[in-house]
Backbone as ProteinMPNN parsed JSONL, in Angstrom:
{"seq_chain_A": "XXXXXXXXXXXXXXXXXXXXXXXXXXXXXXXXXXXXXXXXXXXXXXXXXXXXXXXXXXXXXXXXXXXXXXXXXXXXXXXXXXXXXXXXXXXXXXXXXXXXXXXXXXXXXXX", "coords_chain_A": {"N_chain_A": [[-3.765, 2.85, 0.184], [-3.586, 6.099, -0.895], [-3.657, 9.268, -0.763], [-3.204, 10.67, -3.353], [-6.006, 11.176, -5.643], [-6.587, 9.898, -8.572], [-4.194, 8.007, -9.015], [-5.21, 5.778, -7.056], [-7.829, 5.34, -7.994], [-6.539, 4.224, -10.275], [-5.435, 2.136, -9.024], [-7.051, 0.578, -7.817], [-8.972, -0.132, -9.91], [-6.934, -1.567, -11.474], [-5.963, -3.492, -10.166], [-8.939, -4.574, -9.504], [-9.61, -5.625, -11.93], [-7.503, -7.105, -12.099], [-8.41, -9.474, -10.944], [-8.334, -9.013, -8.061], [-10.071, -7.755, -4.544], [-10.381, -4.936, -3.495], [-10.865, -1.967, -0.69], [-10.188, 1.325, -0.449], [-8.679, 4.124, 0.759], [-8.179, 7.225, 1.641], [-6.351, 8.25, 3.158], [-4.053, 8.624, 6.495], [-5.49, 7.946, 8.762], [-7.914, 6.838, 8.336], [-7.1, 4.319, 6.566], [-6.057, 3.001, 9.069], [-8.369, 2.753, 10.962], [-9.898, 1.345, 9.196], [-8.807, -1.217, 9.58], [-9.011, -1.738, 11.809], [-11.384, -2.098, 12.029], [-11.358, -4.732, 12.177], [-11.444, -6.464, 9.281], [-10.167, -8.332, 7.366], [-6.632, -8.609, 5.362], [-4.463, -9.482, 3.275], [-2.559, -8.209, 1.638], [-0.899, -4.596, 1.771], [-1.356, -1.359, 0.029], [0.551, 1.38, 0.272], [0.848, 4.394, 0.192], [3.771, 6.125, 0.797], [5.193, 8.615, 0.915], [2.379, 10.908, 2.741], [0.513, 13.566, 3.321], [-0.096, 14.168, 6.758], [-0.445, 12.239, 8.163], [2.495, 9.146, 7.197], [2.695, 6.501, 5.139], [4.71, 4.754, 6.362], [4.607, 5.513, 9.107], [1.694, 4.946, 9.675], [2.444, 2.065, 9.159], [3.777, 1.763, 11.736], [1.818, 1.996, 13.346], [-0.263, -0.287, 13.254], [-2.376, -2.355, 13.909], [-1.809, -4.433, 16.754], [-1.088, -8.17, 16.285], [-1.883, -10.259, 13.349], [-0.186, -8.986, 10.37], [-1.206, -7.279, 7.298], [0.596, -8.335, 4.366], [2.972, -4.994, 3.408], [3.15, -2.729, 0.578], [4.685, -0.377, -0.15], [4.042, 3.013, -1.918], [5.166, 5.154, -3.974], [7.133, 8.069, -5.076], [9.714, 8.655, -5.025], [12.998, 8.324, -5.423], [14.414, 4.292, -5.053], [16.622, 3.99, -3.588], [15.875, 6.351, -1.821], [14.064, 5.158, -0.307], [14.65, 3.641, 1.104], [14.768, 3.626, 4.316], [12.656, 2.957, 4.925], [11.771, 0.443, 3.835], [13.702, -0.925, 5.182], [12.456, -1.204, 7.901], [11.114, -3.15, 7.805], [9.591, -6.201, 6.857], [8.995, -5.21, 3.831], [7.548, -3.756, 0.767], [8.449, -2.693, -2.201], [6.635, 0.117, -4.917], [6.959, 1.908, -7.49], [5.393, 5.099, -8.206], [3.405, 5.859, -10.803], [3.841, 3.271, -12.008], [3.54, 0.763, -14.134], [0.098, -1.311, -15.259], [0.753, -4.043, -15.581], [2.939, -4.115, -14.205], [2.665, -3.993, -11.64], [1.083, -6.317, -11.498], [2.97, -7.957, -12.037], [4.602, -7.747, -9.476], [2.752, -8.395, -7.384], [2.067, -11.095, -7.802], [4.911, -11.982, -7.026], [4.566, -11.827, -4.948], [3.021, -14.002, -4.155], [0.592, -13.499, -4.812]], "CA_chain_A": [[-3.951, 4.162, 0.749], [-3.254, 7.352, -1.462], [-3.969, 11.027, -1.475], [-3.89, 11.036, -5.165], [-7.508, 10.155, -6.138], [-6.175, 9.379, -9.683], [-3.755, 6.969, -9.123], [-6.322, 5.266, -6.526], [-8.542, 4.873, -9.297], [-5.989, 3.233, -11.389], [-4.837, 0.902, -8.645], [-8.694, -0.261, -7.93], [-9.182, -0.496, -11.105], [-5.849, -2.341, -12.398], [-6.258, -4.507, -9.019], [-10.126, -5.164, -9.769], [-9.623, -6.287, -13.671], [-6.442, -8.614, -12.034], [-9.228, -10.562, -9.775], [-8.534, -8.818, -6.436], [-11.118, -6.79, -4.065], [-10.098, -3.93, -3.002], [-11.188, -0.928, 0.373], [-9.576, 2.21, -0.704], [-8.424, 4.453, 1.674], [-7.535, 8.192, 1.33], [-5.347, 9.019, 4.043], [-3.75, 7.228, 7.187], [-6.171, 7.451, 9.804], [-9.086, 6.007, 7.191], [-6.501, 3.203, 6.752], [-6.064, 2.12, 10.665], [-9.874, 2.62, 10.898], [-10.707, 0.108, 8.644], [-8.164, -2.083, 9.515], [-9.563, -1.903, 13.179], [-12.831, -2.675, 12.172], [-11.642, -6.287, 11.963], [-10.944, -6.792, 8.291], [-8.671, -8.989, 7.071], [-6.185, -7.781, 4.408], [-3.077, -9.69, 2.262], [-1.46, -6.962, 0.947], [-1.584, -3.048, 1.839], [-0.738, -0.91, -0.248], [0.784, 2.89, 1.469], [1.103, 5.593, -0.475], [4.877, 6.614, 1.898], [4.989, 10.658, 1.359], [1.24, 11.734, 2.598], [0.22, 14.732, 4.466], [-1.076, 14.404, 7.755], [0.547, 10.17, 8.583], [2.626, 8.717, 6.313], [2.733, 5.378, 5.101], [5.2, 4.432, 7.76], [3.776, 6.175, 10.311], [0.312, 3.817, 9.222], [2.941, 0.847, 9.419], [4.042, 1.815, 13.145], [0.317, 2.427, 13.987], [-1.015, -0.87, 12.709], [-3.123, -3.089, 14.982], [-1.334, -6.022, 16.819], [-2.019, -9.362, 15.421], [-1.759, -10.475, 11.862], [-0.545, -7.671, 9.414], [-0.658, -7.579, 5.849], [1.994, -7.236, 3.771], [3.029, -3.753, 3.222], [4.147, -2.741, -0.287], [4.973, 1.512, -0.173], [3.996, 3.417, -3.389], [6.234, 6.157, -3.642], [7.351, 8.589, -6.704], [10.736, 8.779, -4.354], [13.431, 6.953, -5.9], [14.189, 3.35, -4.58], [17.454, 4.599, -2.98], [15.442, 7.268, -0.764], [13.364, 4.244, 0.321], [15.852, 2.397, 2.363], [14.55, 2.995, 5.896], [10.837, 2.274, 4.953], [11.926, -0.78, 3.67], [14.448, -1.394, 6.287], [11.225, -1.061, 8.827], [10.229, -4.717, 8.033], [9.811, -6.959, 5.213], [8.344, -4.314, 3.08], [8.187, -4.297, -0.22], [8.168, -1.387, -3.262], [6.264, -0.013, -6.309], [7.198, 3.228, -7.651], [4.283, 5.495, -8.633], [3.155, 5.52, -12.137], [4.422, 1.668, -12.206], [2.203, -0.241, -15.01], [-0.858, -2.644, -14.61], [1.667, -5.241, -16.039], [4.232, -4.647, -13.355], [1.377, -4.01, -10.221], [0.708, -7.808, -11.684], [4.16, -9.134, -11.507], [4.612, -7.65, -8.215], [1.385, -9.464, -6.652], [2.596, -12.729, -8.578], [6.082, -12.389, -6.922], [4.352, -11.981, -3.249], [1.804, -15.078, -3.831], [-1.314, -13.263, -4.433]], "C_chain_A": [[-3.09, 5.125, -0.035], [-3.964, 8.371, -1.392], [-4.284, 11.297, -2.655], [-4.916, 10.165, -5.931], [-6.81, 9.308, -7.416], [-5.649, 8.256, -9.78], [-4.742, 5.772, -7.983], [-6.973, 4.593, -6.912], [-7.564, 3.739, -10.073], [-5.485, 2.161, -10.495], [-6.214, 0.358, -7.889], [-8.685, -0.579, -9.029], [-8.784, -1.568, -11.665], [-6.311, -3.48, -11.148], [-7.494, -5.539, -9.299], [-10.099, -6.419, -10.991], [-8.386, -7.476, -13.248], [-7.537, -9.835, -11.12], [-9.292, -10.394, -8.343], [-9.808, -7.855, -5.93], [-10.382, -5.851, -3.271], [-10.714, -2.538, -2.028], [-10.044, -0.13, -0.21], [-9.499, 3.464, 0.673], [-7.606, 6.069, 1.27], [-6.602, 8.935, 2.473], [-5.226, 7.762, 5.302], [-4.571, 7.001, 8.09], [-7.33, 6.053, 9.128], [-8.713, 4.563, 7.299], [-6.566, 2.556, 8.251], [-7.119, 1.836, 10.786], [-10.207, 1.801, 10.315], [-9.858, -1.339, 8.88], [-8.455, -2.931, 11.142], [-10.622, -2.288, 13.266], [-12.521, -4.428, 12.139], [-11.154, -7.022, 10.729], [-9.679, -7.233, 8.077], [-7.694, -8.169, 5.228], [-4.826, -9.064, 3.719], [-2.215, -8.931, 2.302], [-2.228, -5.175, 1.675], [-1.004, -2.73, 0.934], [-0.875, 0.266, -0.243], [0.829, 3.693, 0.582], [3.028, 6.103, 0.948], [5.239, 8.011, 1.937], [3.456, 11.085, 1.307], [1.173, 12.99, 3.46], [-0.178, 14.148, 5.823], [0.472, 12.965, 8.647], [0.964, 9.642, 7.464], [2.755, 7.393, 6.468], [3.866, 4.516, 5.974], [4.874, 4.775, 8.922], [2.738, 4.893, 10.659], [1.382, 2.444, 9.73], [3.122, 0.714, 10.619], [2.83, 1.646, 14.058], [-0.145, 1.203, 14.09], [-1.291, -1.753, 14.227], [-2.139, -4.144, 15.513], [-2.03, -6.883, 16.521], [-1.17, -9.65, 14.359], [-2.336, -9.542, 10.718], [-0.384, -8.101, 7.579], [0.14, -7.405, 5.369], [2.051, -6.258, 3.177], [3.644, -3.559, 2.198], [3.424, -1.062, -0.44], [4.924, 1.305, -1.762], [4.582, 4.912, -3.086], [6.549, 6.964, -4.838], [8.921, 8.764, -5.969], [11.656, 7.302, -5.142], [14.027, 5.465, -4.802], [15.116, 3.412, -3.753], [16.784, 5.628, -1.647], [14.233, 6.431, -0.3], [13.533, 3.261, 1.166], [15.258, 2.422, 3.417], [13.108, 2.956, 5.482], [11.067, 0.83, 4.717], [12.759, -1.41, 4.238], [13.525, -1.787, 7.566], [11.0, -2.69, 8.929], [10.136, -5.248, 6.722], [8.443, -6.198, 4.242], [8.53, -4.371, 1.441], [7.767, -2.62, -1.233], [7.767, -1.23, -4.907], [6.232, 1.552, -6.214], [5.957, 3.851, -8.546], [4.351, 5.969, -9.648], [4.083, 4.583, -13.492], [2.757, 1.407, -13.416], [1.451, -0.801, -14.467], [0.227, -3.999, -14.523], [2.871, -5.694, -14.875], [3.618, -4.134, -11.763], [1.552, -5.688, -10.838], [1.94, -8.635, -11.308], [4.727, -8.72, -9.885], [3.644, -8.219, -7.075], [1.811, -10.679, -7.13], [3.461, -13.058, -7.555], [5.966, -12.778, -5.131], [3.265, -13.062, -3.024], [0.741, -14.796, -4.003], [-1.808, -13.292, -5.61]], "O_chain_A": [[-1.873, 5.019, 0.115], [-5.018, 8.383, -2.027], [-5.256, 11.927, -3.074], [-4.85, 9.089, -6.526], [-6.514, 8.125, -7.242], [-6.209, 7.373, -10.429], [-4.829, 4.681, -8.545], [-7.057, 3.411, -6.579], [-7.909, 2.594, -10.363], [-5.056, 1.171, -11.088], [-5.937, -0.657, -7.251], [-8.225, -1.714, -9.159], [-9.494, -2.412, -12.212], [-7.126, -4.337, -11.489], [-7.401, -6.765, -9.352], [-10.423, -7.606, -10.963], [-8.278, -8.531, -13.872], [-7.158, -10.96, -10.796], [-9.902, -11.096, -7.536], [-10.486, -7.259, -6.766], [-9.755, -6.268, -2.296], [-11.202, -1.77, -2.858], [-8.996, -0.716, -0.48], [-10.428, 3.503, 1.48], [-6.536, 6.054, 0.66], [-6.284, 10.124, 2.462], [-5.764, 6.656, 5.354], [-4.605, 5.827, 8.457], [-7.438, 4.855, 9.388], [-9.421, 3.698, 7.815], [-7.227, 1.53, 8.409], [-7.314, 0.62, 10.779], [-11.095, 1.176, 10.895], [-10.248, -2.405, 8.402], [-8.249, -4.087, 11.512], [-11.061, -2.805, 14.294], [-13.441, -5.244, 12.082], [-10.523, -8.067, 10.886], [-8.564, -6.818, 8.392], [-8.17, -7.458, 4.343], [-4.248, -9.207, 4.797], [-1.176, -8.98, 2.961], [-3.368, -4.781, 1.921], [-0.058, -3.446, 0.604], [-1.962, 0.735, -0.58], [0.875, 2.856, -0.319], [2.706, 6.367, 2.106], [5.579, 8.532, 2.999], [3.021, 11.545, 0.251], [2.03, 13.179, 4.324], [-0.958, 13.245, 5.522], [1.55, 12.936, 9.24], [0.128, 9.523, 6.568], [2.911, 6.909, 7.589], [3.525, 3.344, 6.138], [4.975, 3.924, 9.806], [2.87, 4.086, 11.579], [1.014, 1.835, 10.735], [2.753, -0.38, 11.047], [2.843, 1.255, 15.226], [-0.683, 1.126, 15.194], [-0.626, -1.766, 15.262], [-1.594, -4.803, 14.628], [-3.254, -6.815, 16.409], [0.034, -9.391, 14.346], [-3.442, -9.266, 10.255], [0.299, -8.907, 6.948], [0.769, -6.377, 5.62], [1.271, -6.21, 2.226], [4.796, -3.989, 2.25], [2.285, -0.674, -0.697], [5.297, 0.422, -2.534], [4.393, 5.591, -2.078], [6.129, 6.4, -5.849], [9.554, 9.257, -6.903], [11.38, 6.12, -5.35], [14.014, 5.759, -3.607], [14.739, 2.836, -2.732], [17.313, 5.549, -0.539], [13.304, 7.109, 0.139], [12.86, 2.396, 1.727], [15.001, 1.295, 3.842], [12.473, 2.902, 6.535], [10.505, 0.029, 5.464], [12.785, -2.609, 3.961], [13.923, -2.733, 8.246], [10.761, -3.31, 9.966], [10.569, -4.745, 5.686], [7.293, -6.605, 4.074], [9.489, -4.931, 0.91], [6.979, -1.733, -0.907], [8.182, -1.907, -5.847], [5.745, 2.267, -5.337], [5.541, 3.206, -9.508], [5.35, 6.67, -9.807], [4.552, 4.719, -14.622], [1.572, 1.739, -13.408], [1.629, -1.042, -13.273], [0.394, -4.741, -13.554], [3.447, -6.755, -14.636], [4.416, -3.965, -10.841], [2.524, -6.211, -10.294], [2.005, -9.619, -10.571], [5.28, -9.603, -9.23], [4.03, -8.406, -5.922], [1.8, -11.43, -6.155], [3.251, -14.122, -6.971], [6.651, -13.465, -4.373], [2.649, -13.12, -1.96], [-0.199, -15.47, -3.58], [-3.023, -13.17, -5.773]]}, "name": "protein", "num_of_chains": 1, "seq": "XXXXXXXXXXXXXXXXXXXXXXXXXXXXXXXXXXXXXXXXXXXXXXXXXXXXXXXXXXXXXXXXXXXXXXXXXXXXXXXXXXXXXXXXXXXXXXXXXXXXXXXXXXXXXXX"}
């Protein structure tokens, strides 16, 4: 889930070409909504400064049950990410991160 079509694109994209499938999601309601329809998920990954709900917000919201793991994309440095990632076993990729290091970050969480 991002606001910024662009990077969106590049993390379908980079995601697709690594072997995963990917639902894209432009904002937080979109996100709960599809997550309510039933679908199962692995990994999310939040965009954490959006307009409207942010990617913690989305984390507080999420369905009970079995959640995916949450890894915040952020242009905020990793220091001003402490209580998102204090929230829960969260994890972080700073925005306009490589394909190469999107890959070793999915590697490092099993997927």
């Amino acid at each position: 889930m991002d606001d910024d079509a662009d990077w969106r694109e590049f993390l379908r994209l980079s995601l697709e070409d690594l072997g995963y499938e990917t639902t894209e999601a432009a904002d937080g309601q979109e996100a709960l909504d599809t997550l309510k329809r039933g679908d199962r998920y692995g990994i999310m990954l939040l965009d954490l400064n959006m307009p409207g709900m942010s990617g913690l917000e989305v984390v507080e919201k999420l369905p009970r049950g079995r959640h995916p793991r949450i890894v915040f994309l952020t242009s905020a440095a990793a220091q001003d990410v402490g209580n998102a990632l204090l929230s829960g076993p969260h994890y972080y990729l700073p925005k306009g991160a490589s394909r190469a290091q999107l890959s070793l970050l999915l590697q490092s969480l099993g997927e």
